[in-house]
C-alpha positions in Angstrom: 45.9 -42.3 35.9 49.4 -41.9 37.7 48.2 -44.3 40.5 47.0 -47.0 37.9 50.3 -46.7 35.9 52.4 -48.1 38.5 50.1 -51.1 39.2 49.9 -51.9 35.6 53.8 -51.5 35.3 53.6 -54.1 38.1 50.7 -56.2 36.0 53.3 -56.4 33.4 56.5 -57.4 35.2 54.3 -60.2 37.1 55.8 -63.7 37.3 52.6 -65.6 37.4 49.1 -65.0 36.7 48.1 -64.5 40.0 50.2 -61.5 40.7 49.5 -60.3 37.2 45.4 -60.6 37.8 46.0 -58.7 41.3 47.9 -55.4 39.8 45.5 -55.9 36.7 42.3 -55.4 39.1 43.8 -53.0 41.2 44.8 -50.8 38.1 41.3 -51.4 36.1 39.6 -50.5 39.1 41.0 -46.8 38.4 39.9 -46.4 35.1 36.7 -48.1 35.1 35.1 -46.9 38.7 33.5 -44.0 40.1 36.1 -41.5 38.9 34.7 -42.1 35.2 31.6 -41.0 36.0 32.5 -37.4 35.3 34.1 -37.7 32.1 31.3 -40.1 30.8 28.8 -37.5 31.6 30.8 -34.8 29.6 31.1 -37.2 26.6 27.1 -38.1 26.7 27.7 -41.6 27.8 25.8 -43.9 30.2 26.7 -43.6 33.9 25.5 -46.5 35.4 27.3 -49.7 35.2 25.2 -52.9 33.7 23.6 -55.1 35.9 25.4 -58.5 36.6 21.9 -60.0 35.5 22.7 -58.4 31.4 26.3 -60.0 31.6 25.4 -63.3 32.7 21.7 -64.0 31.5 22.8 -64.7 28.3 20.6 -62.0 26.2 23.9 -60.5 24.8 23.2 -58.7 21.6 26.2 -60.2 20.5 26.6 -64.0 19.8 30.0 -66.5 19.6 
């Protein structure tokens, strides 16, 4: 978490959305890759990311 605070610290001084989308990715990717795993498994939740097929086929539980 120490290593994702100082990109989003960066994502929030940004001067333009590009710069803010590449410290954004760069500080999601810490809490929301491998390193999660762990503490998802402790808290009884699912371990495997979704498919890119559930995202973008449309059969979303949830409708707009």
């Amino acid at each position: 978490m120490e290593d994702a605070r100082e990109q989003w610290s960066k994502a929030s001084e940004a001067g333009d959305v590009d710069t803010y989308f590449t410290h954004y990715e760069k500080a999601y990717a810490y809490v929301d890759g491998p390193a999660t795993v762990t503490a998802r498994k402790a808290l009884g939740l699912a371990t495997t990311p979704p498919s890119s097929d559930d995202s973008e086929s449309g059969n979303s539980e949830v409708e707009v």
